[in-house]
C-alpha positions as CSV (number, residue, x, y, z in Angstrom):
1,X,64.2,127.4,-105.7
2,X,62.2,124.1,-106.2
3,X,60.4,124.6,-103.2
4,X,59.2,128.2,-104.6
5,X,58.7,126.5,-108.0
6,X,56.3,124.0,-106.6
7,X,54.1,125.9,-104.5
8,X,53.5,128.2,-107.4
9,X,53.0,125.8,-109.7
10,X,50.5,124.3,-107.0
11,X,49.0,127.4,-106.9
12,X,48.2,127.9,-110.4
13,X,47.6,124.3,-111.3
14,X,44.2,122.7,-112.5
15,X,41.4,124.7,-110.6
16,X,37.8,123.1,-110.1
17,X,36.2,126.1,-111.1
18,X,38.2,126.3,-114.5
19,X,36.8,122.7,-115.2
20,X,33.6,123.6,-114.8
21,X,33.6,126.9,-116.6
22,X,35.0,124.8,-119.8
23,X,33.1,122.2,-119.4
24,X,30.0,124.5,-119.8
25,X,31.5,126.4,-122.6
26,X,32.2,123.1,-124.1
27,X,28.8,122.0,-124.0
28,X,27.1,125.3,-124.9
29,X,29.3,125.0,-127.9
30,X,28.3,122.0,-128.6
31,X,24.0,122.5,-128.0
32,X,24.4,125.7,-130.0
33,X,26.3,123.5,-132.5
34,X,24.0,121.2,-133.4
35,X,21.2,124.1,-133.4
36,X,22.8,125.8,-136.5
37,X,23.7,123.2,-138.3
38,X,19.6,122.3,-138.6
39,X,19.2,126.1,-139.5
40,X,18.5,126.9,-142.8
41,X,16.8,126.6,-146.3
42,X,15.9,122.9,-145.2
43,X,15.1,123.2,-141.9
44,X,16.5,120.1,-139.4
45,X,15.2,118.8,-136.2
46,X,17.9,118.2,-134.0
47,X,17.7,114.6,-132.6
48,X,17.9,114.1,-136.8
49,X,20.8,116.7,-136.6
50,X,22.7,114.6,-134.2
51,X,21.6,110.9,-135.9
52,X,23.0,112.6,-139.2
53,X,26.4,113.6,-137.4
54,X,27.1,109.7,-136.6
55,X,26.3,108.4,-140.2
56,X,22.6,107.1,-139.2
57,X,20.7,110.2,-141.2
58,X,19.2,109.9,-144.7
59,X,21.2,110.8,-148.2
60,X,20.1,114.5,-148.3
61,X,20.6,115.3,-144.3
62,X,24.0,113.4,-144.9
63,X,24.8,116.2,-147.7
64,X,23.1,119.2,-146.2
65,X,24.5,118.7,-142.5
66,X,28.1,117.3,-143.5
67,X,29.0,118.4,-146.8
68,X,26.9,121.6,-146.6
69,X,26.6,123.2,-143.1
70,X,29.5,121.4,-141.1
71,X,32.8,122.7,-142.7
72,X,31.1,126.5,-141.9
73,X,30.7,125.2,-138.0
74,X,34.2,123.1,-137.9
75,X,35.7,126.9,-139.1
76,X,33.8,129.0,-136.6
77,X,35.0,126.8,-133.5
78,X,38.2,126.4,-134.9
79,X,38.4,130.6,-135.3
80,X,37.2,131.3,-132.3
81,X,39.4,129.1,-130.3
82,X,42.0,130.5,-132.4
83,X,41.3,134.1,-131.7
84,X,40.6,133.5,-128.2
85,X,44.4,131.6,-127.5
86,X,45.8,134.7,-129.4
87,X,43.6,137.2,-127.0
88,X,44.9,135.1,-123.9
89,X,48.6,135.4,-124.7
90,X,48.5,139.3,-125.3
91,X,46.4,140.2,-122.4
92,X,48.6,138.1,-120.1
93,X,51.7,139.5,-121.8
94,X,50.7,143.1,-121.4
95,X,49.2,142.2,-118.0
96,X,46.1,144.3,-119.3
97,X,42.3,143.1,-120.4
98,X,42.5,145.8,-123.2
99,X,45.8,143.5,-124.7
100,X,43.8,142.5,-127.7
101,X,44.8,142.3,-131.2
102,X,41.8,144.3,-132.2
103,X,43.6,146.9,-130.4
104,X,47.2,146.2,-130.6
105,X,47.3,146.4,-134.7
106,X,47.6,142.7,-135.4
107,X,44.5,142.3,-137.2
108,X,44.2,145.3,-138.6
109,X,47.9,144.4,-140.1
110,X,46.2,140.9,-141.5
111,X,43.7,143.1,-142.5
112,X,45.7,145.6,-145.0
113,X,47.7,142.4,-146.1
114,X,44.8,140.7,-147.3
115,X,43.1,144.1,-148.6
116,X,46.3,144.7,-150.7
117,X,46.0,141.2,-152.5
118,X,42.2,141.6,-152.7
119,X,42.6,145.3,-154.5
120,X,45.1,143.6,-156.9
121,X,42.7,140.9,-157.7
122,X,44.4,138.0,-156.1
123,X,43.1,134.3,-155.3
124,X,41.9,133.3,-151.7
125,X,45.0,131.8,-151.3
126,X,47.4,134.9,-151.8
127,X,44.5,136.6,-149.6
128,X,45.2,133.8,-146.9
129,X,49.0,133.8,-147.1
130,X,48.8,137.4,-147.0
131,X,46.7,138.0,-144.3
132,X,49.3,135.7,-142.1
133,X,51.9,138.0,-143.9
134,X,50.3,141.1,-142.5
135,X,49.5,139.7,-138.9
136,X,53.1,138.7,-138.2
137,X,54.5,142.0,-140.0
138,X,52.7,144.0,-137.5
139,X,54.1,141.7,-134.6
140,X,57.4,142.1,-135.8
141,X,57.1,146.1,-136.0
142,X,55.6,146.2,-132.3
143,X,58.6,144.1,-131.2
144,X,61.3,146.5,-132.8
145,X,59.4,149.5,-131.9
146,X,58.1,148.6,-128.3
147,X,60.0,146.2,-127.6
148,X,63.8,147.4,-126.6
149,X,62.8,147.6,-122.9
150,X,60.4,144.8,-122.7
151,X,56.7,144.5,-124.2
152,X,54.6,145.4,-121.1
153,X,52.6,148.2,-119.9
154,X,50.7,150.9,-121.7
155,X,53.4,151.1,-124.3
156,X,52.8,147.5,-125.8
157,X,49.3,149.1,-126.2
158,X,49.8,152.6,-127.5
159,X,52.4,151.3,-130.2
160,X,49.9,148.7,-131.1
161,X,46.7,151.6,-131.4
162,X,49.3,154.0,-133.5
163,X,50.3,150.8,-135.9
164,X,46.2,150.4,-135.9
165,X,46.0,153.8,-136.8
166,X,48.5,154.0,-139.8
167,X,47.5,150.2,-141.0
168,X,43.6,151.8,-141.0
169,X,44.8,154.2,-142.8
170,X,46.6,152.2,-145.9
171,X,43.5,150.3,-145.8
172,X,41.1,153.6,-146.3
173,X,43.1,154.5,-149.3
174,X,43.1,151.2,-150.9
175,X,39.6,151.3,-150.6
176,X,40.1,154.6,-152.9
177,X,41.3,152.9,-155.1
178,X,39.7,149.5,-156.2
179,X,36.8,149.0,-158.5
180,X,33.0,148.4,-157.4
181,X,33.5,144.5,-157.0
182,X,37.0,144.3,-155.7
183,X,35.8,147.2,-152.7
184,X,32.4,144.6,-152.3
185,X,34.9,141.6,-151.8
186,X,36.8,143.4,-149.5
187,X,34.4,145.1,-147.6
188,X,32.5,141.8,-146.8
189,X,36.1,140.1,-145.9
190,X,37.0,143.2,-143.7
191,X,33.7,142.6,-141.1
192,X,34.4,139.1,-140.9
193,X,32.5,136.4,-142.4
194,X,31.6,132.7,-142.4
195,X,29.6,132.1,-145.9
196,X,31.5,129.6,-147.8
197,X,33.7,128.7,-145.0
198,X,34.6,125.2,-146.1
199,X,37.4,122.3,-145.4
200,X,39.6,124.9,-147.7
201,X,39.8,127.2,-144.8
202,X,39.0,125.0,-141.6
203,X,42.0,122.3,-142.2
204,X,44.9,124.7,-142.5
205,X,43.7,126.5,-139.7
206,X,43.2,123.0,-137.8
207,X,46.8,122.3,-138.7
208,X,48.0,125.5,-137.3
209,X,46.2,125.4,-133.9
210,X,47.4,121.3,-133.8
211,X,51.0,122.5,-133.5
212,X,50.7,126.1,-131.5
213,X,48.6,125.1,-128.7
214,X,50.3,122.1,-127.4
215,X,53.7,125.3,-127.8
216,X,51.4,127.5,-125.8
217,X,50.0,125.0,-123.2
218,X,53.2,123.1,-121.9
219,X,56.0,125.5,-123.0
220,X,54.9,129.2,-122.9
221,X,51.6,128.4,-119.8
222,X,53.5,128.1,-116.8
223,X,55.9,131.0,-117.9
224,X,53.4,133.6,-118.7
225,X,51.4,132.4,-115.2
226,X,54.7,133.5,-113.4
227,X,55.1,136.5,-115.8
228,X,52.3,137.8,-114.7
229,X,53.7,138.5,-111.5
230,X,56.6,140.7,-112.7
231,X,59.8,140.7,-114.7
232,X,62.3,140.7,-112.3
233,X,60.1,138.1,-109.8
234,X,60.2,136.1,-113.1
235,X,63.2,135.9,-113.9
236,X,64.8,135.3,-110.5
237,X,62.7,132.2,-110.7
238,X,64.6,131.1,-113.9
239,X,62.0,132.1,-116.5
240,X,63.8,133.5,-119.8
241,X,61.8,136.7,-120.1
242,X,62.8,138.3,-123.2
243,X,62.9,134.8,-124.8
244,X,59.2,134.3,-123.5
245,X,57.9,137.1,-124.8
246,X,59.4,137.4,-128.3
247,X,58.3,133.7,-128.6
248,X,54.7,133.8,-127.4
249,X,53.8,136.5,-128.9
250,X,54.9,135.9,-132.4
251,X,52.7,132.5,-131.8
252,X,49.5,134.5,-130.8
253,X,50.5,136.6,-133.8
254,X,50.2,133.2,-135.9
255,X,47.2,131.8,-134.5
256,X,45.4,135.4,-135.0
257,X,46.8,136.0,-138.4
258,X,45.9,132.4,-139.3
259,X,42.1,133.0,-138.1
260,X,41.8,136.2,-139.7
261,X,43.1,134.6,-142.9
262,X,40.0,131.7,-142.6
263,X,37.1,133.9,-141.3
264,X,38.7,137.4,-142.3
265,X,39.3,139.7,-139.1
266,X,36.3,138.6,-136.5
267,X,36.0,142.0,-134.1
268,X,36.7,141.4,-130.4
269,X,36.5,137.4,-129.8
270,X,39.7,137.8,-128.7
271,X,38.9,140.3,-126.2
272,X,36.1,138.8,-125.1
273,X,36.6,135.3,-124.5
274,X,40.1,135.5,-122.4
275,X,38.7,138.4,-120.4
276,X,35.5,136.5,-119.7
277,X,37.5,133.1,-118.9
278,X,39.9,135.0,-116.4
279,X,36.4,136.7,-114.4
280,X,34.6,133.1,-114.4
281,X,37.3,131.1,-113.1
282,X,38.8,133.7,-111.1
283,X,42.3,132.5,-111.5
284,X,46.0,133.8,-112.5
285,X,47.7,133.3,-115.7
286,X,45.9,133.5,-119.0
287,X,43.7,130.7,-118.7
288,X,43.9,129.4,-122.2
289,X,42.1,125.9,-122.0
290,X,38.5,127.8,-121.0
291,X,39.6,131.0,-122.9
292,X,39.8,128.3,-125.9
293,X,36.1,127.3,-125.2
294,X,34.7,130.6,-124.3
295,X,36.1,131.7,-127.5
296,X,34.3,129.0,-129.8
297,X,31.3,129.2,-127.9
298,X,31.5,133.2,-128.3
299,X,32.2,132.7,-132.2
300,X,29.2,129.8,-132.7
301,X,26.5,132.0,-130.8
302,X,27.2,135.0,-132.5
303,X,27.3,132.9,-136.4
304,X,24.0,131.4,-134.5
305,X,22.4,135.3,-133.8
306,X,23.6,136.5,-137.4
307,X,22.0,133.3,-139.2
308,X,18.6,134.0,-137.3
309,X,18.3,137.9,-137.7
310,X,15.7,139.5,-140.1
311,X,18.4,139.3,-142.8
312,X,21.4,136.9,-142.4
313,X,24.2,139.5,-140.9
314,X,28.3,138.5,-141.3
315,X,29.5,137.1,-138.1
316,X,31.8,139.8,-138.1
317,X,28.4,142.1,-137.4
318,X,27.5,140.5,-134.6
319,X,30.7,140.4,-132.9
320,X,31.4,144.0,-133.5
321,X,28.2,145.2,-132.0
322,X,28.4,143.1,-128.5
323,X,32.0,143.4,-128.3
324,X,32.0,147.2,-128.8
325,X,29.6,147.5,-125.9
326,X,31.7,144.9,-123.9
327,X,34.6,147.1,-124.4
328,X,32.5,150.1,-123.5
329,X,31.7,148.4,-119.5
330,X,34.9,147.2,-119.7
331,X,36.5,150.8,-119.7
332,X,33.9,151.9,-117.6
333,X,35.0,149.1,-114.9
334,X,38.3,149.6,-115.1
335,X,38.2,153.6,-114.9
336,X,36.0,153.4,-111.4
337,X,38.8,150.4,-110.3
338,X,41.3,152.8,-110.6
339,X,43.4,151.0,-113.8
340,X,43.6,153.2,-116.4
């Protein structure tokens, strides 16, 4: 058993190729980074962008880049590697590149939590504490409904599109039923936004990913890697599956739920980003440290497109139209492969 144990976890273990894919994510990130935090009313070089970022910049770059521009970057990197994580865990879980909580009903859960509180005329933070509400709900109700034989297959995914279905449904009526401003509030929060993002939203959402991913890196990693290679081969190597499960993916429910609740539900990061990750480092398991920088490199360079177009688009925009036609190859790729 330790023998087996070892030459899988030797198989699995840190790949050159995953280093360099997050490394380049990392510094993409980081290049496209310092390019939208000089974009704006008051236009920033760079080189001044970067002097500003370790205290050497004048008064007003110091309050434009820092106080201004930088909590709105600090949350998309922070949502995106959020997202991504959560996109990681469910496609490894379901053993499926379409396991994405854009399909599976967890955002669109957040989503009618938050649309609810919005309708009613509640503060951001009953929106935020709602929208985790609503994320973890819809976990819950896929794990009692899908869940009595184990969450894998096609029928994780086609109780997560009905609970998308019915949750898209509530939040149709809702819209019924709010006034002018409360629908324009929560249309804008439904497509996913960054304006205004400040420390309000990107230090919870810090806090949160401080104490899941270090849960999903050492303690739920190396399972879901072996997971991936089937129940029963799992669990005759010791892995607890049904424990596994129910644990990592109410924790990609969190880190979802909690992204949605900063940055309101961004479309298809999380498909993206782990998807992506898994093709450029060609290796098992769900690949969370580069999913985790493909995601905020994803997220940055879409708030980057939607800053620059002829009007200034919601993130949420952006994302939706490149990840719908991601989705669209990625169905066609699948179908000639033979997988669905």
């Amino acid at each position: 058993m330790t023998t087996l144990n070892g030459t899988i976890g030797s198989r699995v273990g840190v790949r050159p190729r995953a280093v360099i894919v997050g490394i380049v994510a990392v510094l993409g990130t980081a290049v496209i980074s310092v390019l939208t935090l000089g974009t704006g009313e008051f236009p920033i070089p760079p080189a001044d962008v970067v002097r500003t970022l370790f205290g050497q910049g004048t008064p007003a770059q110091d309050f434009i880049v820092n106080e201004l521009r930088l909590p709105r970057m600090i949350t998309a990197i922070l949502v995106g590697m959020a997202l991504a994580a959560g996109g990681a865990v469910f496609q490894s879980l379901v053993r499926n590149p379409l396991g994405s909580p854009d399909i599976l009903g967890i955002t669109n859960g957040a989503g009618t939590a938050a649309l609810t509180v919005v309708i009613l005329g509640g503060s951001s933070t009953q929106l935020s504490l709602a929208a985790v509400a609503g994320g973890l709900g819809a976990a819950l109700l896929i794990q009692l409904i899908g869940g009595r034989h184990g969450l894998h297959g096609y029928r994780f995914i086609l109780v997560g599109i009905g609970l998308a279905a019915i949750f898209t449904g509530i939040s149709g009526y809702l819209l019924t039923r709010g006034v002018q401003m409360e629908n324009a509030r929560a249309m804008l929060w439904l497509t996913g936004s960054l304006d205004g993002r400040d420390w309000q939203q990107a230090g919870p959402l810090l806090g949160v990913l401080a104490v899941t991913l270090p849960i999903l890196l050492l303690a739920c990693g190396p399972g879901l890697r072996i997971l991936e290679m089937g129940d029963d081969a799992a669990a005759a190597l010791g892995v607890p599956v049904r424990v596994l499960r129910t644990s990592a993916l109410f924790v990609a429910a969190l880190l979802v739920s909690c992204a949605a609740a900063a940055a309101g539900p961004v479309a298809f990061v999380a498909l993206i980003a782990p998807h992506l990750a898994k093709r450029l480092t060609r290796a098992p398991g769900p690949n969370l440290v580069p999913s985790l920088a493909m995601g905020a490199l994803l997220l940055v360079g879409a708030d980057w497109i939607a800053q620059h177009a002829a009007r200034p688009l919601p993130v949420g925009v952006v994302t939706g139209i490149v990840g719908g036609a991601y989705l669209v190859w990625l169905l066609t790729t699948e179908r000639r492969a033979g997988r669905i």
